[in-house]
C-alpha positions in Angstrom: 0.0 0.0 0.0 1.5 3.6 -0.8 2.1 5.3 2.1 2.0 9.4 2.8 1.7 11.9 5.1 -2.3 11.8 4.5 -2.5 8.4 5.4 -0.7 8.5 8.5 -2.8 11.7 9.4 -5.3 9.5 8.7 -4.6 6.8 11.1 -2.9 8.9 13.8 -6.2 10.9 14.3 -8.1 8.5 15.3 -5.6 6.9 18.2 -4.7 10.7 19.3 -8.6 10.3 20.4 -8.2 7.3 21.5 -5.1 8.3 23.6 -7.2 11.6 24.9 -9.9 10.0 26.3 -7.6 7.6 28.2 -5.0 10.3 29.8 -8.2 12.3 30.8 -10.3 8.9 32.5 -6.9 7.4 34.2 -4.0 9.7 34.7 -5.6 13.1 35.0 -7.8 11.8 38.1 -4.6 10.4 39.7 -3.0 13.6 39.8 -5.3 14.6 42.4 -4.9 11.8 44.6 -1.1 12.3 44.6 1.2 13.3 47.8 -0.3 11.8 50.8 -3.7 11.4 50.0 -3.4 7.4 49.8 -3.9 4.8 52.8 -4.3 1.2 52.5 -6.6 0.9 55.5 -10.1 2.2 55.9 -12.1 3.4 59.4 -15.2 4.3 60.5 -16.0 7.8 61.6 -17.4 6.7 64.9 -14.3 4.2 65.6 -11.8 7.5 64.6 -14.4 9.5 67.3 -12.8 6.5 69.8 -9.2 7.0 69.0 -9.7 10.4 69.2 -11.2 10.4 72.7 -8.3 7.8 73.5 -5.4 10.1 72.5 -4.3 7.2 69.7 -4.4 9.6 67.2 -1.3 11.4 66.0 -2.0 13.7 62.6 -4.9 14.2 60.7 -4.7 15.5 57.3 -7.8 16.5 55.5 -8.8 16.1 51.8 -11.2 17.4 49.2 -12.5 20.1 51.5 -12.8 17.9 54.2 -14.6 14.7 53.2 -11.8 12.6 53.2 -9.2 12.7 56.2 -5.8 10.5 56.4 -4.9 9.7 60.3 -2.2 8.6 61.7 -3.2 6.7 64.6 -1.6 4.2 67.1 -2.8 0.5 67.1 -2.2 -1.0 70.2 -3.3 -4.2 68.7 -0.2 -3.8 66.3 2.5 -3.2 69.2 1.8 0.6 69.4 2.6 0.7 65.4 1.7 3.6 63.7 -0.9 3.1 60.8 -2.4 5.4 58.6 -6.1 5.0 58.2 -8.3 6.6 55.4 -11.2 8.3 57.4 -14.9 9.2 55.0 -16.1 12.3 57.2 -19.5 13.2 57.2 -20.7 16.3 55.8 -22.0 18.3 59.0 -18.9 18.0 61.5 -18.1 21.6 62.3 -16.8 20.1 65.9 -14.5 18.2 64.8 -12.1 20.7 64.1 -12.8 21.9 67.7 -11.5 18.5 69.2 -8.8 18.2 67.2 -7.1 21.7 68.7 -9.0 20.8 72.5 -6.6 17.7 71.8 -3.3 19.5 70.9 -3.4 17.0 67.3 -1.7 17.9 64.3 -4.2 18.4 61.7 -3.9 20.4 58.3 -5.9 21.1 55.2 -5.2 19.9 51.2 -6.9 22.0 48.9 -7.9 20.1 46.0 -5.8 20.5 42.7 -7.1 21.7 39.3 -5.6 19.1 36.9 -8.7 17.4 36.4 -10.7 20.4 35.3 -7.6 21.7 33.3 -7.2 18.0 31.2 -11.6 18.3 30.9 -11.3 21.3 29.6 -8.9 20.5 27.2 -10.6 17.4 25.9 -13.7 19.4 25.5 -12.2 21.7 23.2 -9.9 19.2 21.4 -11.7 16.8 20.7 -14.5 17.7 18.5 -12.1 19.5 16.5 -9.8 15.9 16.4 -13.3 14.2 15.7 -14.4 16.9 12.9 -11.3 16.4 11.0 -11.0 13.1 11.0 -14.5 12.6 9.6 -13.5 14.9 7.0 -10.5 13.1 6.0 -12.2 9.8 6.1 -15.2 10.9 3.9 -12.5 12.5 1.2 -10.4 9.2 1.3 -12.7 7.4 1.1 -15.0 9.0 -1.8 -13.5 6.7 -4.8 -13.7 3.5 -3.0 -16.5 1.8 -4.2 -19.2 1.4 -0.7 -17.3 3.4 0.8 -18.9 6.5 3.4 -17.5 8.9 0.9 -20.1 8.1 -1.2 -22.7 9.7 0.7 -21.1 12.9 -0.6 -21.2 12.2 -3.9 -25.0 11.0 -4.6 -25.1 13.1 -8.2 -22.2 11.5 -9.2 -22.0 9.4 -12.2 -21.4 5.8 -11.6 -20.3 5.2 -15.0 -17.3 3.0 -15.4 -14.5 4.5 -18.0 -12.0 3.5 -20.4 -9.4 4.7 -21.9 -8.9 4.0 -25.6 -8.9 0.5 -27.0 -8.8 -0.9 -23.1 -11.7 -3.0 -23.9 -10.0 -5.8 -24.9 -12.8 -6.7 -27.6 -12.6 -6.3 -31.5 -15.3 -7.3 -34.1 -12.8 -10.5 -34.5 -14.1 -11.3 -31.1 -17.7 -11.2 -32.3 -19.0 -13.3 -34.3 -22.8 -14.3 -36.0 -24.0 -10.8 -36.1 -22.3 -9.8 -39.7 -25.1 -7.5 -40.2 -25.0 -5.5 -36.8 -21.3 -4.7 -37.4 -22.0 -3.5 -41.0 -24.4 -1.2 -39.4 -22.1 0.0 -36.7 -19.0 0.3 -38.8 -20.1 3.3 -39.9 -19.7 4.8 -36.3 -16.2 3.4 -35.8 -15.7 4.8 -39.1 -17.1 8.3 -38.1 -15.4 8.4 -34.5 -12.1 8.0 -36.6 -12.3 9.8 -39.8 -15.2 12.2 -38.9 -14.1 14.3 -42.2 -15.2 11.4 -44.6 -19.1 12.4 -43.6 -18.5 16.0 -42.8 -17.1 16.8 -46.0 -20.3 15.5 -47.7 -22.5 17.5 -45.1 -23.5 13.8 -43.1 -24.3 13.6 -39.7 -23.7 10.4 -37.8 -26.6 8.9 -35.9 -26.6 10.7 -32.0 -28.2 7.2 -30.9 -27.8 3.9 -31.6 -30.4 1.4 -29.7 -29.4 -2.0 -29.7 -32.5 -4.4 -30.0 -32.4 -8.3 -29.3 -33.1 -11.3 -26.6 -31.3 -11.9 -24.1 -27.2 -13.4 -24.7 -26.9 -12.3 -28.4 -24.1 -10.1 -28.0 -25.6 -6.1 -27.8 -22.7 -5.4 -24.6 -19.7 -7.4 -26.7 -20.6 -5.4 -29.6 -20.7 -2.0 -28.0 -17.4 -3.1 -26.4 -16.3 -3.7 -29.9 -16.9 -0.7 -31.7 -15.0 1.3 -28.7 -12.1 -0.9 -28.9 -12.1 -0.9 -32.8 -12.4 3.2 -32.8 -9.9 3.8 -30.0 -12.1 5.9 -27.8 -12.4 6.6 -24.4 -15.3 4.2 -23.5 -18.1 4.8 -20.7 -20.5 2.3 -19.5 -23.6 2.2 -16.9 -26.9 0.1 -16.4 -29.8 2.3 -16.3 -30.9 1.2 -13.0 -27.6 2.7 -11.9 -29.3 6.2 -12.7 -32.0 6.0 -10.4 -31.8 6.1 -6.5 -34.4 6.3 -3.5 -33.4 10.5 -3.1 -35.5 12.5 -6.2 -33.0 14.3 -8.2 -29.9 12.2 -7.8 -30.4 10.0 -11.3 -31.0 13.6 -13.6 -27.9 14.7 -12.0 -26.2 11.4 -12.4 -26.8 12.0 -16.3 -25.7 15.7 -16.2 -22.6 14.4 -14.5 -22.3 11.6 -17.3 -22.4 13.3 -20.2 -20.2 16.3 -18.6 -17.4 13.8 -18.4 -17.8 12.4 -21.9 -17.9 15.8 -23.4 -14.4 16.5 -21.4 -13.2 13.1 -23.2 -14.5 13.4 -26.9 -14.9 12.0 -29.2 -16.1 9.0 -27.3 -18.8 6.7 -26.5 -21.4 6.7 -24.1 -23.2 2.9 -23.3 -26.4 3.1 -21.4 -27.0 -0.9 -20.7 -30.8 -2.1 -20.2 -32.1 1.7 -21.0 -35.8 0.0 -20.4 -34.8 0.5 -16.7 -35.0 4.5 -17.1 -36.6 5.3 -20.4 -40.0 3.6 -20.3 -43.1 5.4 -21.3 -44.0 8.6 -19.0 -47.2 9.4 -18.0 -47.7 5.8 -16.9 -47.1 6.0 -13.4 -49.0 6.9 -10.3 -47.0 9.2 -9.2 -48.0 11.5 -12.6 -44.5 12.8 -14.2 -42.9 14.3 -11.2 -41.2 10.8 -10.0 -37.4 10.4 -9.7 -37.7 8.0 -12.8 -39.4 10.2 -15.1 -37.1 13.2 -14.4 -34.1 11.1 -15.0 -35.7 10.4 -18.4 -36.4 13.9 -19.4 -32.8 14.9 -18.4 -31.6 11.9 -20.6 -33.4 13.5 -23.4 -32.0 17.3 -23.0 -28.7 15.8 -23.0 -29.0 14.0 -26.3 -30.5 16.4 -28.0 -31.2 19.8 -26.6 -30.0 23.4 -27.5 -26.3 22.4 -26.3 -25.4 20.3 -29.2 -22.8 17.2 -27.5 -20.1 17.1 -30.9 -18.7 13.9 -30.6 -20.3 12.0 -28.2 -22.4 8.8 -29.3 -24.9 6.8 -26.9 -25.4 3.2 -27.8 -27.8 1.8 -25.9 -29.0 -1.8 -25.6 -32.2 -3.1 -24.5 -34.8 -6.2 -24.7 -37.7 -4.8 -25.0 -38.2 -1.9 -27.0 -41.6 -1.8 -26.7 -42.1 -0.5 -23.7 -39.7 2.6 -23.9 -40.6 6.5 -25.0 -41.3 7.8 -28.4 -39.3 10.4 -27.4 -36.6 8.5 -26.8 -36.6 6.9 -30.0 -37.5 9.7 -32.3 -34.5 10.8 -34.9 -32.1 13.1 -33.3 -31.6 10.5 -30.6 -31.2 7.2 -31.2 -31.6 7.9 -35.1 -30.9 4.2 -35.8 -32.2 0.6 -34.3 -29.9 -2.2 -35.3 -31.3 -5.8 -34.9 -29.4 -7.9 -33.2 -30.7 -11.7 -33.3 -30.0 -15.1 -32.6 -27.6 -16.2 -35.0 -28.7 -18.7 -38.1 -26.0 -21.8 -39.1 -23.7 -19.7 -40.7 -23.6 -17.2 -38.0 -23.3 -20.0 -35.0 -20.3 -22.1 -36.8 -18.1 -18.7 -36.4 -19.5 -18.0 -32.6 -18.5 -21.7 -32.3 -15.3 -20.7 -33.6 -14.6 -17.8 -31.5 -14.8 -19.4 -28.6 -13.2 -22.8 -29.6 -10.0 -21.2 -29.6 -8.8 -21.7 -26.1 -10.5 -25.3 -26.2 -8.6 -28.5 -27.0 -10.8 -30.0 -29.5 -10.6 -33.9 -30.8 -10.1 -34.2 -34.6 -13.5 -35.8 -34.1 -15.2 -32.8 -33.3 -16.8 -31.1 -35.9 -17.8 -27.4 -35.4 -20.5 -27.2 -38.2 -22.5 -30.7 -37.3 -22.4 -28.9 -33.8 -23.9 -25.6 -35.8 -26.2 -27.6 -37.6 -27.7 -29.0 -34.1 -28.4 -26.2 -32.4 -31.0 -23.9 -34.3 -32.1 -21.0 -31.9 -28.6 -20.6 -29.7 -28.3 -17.5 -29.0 -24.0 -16.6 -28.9 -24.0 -17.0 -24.7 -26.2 -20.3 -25.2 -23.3 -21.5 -27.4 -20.2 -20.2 -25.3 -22.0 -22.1 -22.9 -22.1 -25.3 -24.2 -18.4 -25.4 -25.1 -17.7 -24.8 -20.9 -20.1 -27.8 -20.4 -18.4 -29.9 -22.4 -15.0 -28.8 -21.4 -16.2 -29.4 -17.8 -17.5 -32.8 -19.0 -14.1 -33.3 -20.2 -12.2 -32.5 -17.5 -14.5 -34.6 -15.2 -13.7 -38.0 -17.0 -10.0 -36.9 -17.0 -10.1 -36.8 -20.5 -7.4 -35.0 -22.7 -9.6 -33.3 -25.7 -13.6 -32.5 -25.9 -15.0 -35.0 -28.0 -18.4 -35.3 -29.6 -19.6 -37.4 -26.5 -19.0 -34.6 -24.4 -20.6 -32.2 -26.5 -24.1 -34.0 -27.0 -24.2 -34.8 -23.3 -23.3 -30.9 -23.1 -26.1 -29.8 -25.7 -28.5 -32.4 -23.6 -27.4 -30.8 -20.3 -28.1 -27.1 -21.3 -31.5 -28.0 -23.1 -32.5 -30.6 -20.1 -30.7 -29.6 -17.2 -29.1 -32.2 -15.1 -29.3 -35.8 -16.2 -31.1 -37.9 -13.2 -31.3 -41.2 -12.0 -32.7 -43.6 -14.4 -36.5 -45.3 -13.3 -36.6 -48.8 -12.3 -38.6 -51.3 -14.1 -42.1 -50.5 -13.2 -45.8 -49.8 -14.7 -44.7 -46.2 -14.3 -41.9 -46.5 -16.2 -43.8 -48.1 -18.8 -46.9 -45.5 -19.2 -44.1 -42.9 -20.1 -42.3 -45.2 -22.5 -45.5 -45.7 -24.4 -46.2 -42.1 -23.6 -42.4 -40.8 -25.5 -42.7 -43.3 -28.2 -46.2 -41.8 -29.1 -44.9 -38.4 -29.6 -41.8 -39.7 -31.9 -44.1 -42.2 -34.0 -46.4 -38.9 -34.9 -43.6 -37.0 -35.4 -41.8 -40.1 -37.6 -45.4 -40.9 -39.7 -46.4 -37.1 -40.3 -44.9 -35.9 -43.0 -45.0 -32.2 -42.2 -43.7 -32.7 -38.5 -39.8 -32.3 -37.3 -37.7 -35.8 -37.8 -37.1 -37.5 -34.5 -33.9 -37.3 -33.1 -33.4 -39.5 -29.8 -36.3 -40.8 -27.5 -35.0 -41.5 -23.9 -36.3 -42.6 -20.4 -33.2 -40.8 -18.9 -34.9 -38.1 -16.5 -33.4 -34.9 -16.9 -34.8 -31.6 -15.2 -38.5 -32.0 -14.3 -39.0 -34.6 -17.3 -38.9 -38.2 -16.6 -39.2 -39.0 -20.3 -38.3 -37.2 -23.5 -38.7 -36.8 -27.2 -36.0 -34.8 -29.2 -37.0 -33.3 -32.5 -34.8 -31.3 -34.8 -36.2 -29.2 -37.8 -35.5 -30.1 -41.2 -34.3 -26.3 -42.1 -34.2 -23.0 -40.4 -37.9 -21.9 -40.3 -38.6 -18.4 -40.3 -42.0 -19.1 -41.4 -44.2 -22.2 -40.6 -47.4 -22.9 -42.5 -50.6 -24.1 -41.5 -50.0 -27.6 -41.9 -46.6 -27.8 -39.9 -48.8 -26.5 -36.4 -51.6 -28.9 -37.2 -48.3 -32.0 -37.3 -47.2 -30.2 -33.9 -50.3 -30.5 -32.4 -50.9 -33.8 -33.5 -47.2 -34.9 -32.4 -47.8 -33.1 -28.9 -51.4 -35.3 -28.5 -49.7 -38.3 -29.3 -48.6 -38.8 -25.8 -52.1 -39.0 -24.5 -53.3 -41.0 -26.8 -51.0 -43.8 -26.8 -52.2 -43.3 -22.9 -55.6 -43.7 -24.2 -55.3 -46.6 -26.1 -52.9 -48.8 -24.7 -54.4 -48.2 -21.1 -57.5 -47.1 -21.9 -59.6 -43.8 -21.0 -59.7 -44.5 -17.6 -56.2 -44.7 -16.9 -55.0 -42.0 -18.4 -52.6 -39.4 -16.4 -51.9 -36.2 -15.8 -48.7 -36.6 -18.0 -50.2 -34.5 -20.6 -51.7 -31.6 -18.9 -49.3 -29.7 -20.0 -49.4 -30.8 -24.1 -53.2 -29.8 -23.5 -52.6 -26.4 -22.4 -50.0 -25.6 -24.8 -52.0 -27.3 -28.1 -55.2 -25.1 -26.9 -52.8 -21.9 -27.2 -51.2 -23.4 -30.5 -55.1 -23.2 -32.1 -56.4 -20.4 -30.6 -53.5 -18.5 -31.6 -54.2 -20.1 -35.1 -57.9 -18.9 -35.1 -57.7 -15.4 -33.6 -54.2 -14.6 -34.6 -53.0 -16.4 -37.8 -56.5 -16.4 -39.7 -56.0 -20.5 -39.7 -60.1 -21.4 -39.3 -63.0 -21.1 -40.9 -63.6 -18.0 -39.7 -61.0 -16.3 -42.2 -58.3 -14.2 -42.6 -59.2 -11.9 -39.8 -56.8 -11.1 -36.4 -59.3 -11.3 -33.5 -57.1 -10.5 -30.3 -57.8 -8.5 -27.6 -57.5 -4.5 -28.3 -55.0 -3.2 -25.6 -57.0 -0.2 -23.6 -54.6 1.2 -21.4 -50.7 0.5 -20.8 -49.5 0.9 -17.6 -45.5 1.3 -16.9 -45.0 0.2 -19.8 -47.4 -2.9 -19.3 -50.8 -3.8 -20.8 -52.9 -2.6 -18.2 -56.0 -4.5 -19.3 -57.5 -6.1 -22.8 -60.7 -5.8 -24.3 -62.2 -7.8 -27.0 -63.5 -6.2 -30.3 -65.8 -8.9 -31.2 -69.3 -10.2 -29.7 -70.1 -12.8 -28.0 -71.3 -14.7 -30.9 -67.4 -14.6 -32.2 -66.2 -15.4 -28.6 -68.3 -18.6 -28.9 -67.2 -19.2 -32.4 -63.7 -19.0 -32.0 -63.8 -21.8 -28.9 -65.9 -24.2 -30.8 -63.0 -23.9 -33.8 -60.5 -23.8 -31.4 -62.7 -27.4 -29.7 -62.8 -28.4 -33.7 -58.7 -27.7 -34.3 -57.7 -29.9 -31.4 -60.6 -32.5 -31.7 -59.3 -33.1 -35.2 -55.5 -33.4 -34.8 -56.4 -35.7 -31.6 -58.5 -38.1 -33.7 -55.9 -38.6 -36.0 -53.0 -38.9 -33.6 -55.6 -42.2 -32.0 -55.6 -43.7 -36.1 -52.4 -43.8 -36.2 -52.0 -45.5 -32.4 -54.3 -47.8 -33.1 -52.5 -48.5 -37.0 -49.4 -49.2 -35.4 -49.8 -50.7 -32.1 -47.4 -53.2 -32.8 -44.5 -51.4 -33.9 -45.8 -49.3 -31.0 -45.4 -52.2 -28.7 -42.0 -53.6 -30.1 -40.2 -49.7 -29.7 -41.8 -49.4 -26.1 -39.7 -52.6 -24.8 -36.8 -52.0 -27.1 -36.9 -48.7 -25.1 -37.2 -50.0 -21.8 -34.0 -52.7 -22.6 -31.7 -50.0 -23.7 -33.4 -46.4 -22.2 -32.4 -44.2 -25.3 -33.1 -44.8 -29.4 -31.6 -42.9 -31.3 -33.4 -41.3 -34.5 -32.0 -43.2 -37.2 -32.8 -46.4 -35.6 -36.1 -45.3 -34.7 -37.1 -44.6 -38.0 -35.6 -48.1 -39.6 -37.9 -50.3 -36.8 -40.8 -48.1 -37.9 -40.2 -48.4 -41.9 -40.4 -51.9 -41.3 -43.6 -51.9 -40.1 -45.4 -49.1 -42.0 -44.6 -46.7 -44.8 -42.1 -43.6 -43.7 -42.4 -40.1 -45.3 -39.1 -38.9 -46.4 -37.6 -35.7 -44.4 -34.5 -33.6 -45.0 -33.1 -33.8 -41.6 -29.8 -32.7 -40.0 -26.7 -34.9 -39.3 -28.0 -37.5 -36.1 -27.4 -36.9 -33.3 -29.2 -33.3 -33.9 -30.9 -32.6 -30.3 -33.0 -29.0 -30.0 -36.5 -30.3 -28.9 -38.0 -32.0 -26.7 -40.7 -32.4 -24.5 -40.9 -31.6 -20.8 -43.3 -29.8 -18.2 -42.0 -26.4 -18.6 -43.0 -23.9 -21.3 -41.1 -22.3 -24.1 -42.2 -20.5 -27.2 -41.5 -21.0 -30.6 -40.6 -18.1 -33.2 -43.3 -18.2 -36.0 -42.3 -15.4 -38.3 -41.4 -12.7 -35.8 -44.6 -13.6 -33.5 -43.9 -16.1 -31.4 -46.3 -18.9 -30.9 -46.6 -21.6 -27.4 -45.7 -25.2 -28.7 -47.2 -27.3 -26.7 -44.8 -29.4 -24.2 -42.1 -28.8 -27.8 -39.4 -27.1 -26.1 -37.3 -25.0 -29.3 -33.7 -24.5 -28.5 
């Protein structure tokens, strides 16, 4: 630690306190019991009254204006020894005095000494000055320290964490799967280091750039990109860091911000999760007076008021974009949204490849097939699965990631935790028959996902499941592709149904109900997929509340409400009916796969599909290199991407 003068200060302050209050509670009292005002041995007033009257006492001297008296007496007890004997007088004793000259005793008179009074009056004026000070230093040493009680001095401070130049340590090498993004922000690298290239052409570059996209695709990397490709000072906060409990502090945090990064332009300002501070005013309860909303309307002088900030470019990054300002997003401020998605195959092999590179791979291990198998990874999801599998790796003491690791990885972050296999039982039975009714719908429908793997190997909250992958990146599904996934996801409950019979069905499917009713309603009232037609028939939002739909009101009658659930009844009816044909068609295929599954706990897709074509004719599918896992079907909900709505999917789980 660097030591100075300060920091001794610092530290010496405190123990000359310290060292205060000790002289002045031990040694300044002491003074004033010094010279002969000490005796070992106390006596009663009335027993010194006896010695008196007995001529046993020799000298008397008397203490603190003459409560206390020290005598010197003789003890006869003690072979006429002299002992001196500390005496408590009382209060009223004006005789005493009297007898002691009657008696011819030598007696005298201490006045007390002033030390005590001098050391409390010196501690009373010392010390709050000693006390003042220190505080003062302490609060001014301890102002950058983050926690620390300087802080409390420093509420309209920006919290905004700053670096200098290319410090980042991230370059657009070191993102990957988002070519498009980085086209769109080269152009503010480009500006931040030739700004005459657009100038000379009377350009302006964008104020704002908002960076839209889920969760994990890489809007904080790439801001941390374009700083370290531009080699700008860089400044980053949350929004949540903008607003505290005391109303004011988050408008002067942003005053304080962009007062900084005006003293450091050209740079760039990133304002992580702005949905935290820039959501829709007027919404609250509090009216537009809240700490929140005036954090907001300072945000928006800043960016673009009459003081114009040259140089200075906010990217901001946010998942729902929905819910913040107009304002906010009108040009002049963030001028320009950039998309940034989920990455398609191309995209994922070169994530895969970034962050392969400090991974020792087997010559088995093929980056693409892994690419291939994972449809809907966002860049985390896929950083991810390389640490599983390197974990994996390092668990069975292994010296490369091989492809066993990596589909027990891609099965642990789709699944969770693998769990302890069931024993032979009618339980583990009903969801054998249960798994391989999903896969033969989803093998014997043309239009439905190939099968990849069917196992009894619990993982998560799923005792049994079904992996599908898609043939082809879908960015649209039809009509006839949902009716195949509702179909495949009723094909649990109706191998239930006819293996077992209707009353011995479970609750094993509860979930596939609840998830096929959303598929066809949303087909009905969203989609235009009944006979009802081409129309959208959601509820109208009425109001929005922080941000949130408040409440939703139908614009249809009730004579629509009650045809939309009868085709909604009709949809699933259908699709059920058909998923019982082909149960009952192939119940002995059905019956053959169910203890083939049992025997060895996991089938594999290819194999499923060559028992199956022996049995009964199998539609051919273009399907990705086996083992391709990204579906499957388990208790919790997840939501499938239908052409940038996204539609429930019964217990079909899209990774």
């Amino acid at each position: 630690m660097k030591f100075s003068w300060k920091t001794a200060l610092l530290w010496a302050l405190p123990l000359l306190v310290i060292g205060l209050f000790v002289w002045q509670g031990a040694f300044a009292p002491a003074a004033v019991n010094t010279g002969r005002n000490t005796a070992s041995t106390r006596m009663t007033y009335g027993r010194f009254l006896e010695y008196l009257d007995a001529n046993r006492v020799t000298s008397v001297d008397l203490y603190d204006n003459g409560r206390t008296a020290i005598v010197e007496a003789i003890d006869p007890e003690l072979s006429d020894r002299v002992q001196r004997l500390r005496v408590d007088l009382p209060i009223a004793a004006p005789e005493l005095i009297s007898k002691l000259r009657d008696a011819k005793i030598s007696f005298d008179s201490h006045p007390p000494r002033n030390d005590g009074a001098i050391w409390g009056f010196l501690g009373n004026l010392i010390f709050p000055v000693l006390l003042l000070s220190g505080l003062f230093l302490l609060f001014r040493r301890s102002g950058n320290v983050p926690g620390g009680p300087g802080q409390a001095m420093s509420f309209g401070k920006s919290k905004a964490r700053f670096m200098m130049e290319a410090k980042t340590g991230v370059m657009f090498d070191d993102v990957a799967g988002i070519e498009e993004a980085k086209e769109e922000l080269q152009e503010v690298v480009t500006f931040l280091k030739k700004p005459e290239r657009f100038t000379a052409v009377g350009a302006r570059i964008p104020k704002g750039v908002l960076l839209v996209g889920p969760p994990g695709t890489g809007k904080t990397l790439l801001a941390k990109a374009i700083a370290g490709e531009a080699g700008v000072p860089f400044f980053s906060i949350s929004g949540s860091e903008f607003v505290e409990m005391f109303v004011g502090v988050g408008a002067s945090r942003v005053r304080d911000l962009f007062k900084k990064a005006k003293e450091n332009a050209p740079c760039i300002v990133f304002i992580d999760e702005i949905d935290a501070v820039g959501r829709q005013r007027g919404a609250g309860i509090g009216g537009g007076n809240d700490e929140r909303e005036q954090t907001l309307n300072q945000l928006l002088t800043e960016m673009d008021g009459f003081e114009g900030n040259t140089g200075i470019i906010v990217i901001a990054a946010t998942n729902r974009p929905d819910v913040l300002d107009s304002a906010l997003l009108r040009p002049g401020r963030f001028d320009r949204q950039v998309t940034v998605d989920v990455p398609d195959v191309k995209g994922r092999l070169k994530v895969l490849e970034v962050h392969a590179r400090n991974k020792k791979l087997a010559e088995s291990v093929s980056l693409e097939a892994i690419a291939r198998r994972t449809p809907g990874f966002s860049g985390a999801d896929l950083a991810n699965l390389l640490n599983e599998a390197a974990i994996l790796t390092a668990r069975r003491r292994k010296d490369a990631i091989t492809m066993l690791e990596v589909d027990d990885a891609v099965d642990r972050v789709v699944a969770g935790m693998e769990g302890t296999p069931l024993v032979d039982s009618k339980s583990k039975r009903l969801i054998a028959y249960h798994e391989i009714g999903h896969a033969i719908v989803g093998t014997l429908v043309k239009d439905h996902d190939p099968v990849q793997k069917v196992t009894l190997v619990p993982r998560g909250q799923a005792r049994g499941l079904t992996w599908f992958a898609p043939s082809e990146e879908q960015g649209l599904i039809s009509r006839a592709q949902i009716l195949a996934r509702i179909t495949g996801a009723l094909g649990g409950r109706a191998a239930e149904d006819v293996v077992f019979g209707d009353a011995e069905v479970t609750t094993g499917a509860g979930n596939d109900l609840q998830q096929v009713t959303s598929m066809a309603r949303q087909m009905v009232t969203r989609f235009g997929m009944s006979d009802l037609g081409p129309l959208s028939l959601e509820g109208q939002t009425s109001e929005v509340f922080l941000g949130r739909d408040l409440m939703t009101r139908s614009e249809y009658s009730e004579e629509i409400a009650a045809r939309i659930d009868n085709q909604v009844r009709t949809i699933v009816l259908h699709c059920y009916e058909r998923a019982l044909q082909l149960m009952r068609e192939h119940r002995v295929v059905m019956d053959r796969l169910v203890d083939l599954l049992i025997e060895k706990e996991t089938i594999d897709g290819e194999e499923f599909r060559q028992i199956v074509a022996e049995y009964a004719h199998v539609p051919e599918k273009r399907a990705f290199p086996a083992p391709a896992v990204n579906q499957q079907f388990i208790p919790n909900k997840k939501r499938l991407r239908i052409g940038g709505v996204f539609v429930s999917v019964g217990n079909l789980r899209l990774q």
